[in-house]
Steps between C-alpha positions, in 0.01 A plus 500: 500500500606775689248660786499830504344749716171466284514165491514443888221821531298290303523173721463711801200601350329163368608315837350765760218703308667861501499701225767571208616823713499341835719199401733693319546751777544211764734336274688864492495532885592145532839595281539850648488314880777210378771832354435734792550160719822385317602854559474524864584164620689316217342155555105417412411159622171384319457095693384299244692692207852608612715743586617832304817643669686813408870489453765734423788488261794687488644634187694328287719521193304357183571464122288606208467195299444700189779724491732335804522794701536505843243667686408540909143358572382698778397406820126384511224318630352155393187312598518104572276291535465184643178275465395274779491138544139489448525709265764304264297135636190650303660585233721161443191271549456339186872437543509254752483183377714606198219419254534870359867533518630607151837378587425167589516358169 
């Protein structure tokens, strides 16, 4: 399932009593605060979550797979992001004994 905006407005909104406008425009600002963020200071630390850095990357020379032409990608920015410890401990819990492990077999 993928959350969307609407999805996450409407959690916001069954978890803390606001209404269907409210969430959604929290969950807007909320967004809107992370970009402008990124923007200035190219690193958002949320503890508990992780880390979203912005990097630069130079141009480079590419290919076009269909037609094998070779192009210049242009110089851009990315966004990583790195989750936390706790963060990748929560998710991996049914994991630790191996008991769920697909590749066990």
């Amino acid at each position: 399932m993928a959350l969307t905006r609407a999805n996450l407005a409407a959690k916001v909104r069954s978890k803390v009593g606001l209404s269907t406008v409210e969430s959604a425009e929290y969950v807007a600002s909320f967004f809107d605060f992370i970009k402008s963020e990124a923007e200035e200071a190219g690193t958002i630390k949320l503890n508990g979550f992780g880390n979203f850095t912005v990097k630069e990357k130079k141009a480079r020379k590419g290919r076009n797979p269909r037609t094998g032409e070779t192009i210049i990608i242009s110089e851009r920015k990315v966004v990583k992001f790195k989750p936390s410890v706790i963060f990748k401990s929560e998710i991996n819990k049914k994991y630790k004994n191996g008991s769920s492990d697909k590749r066990s077999r």
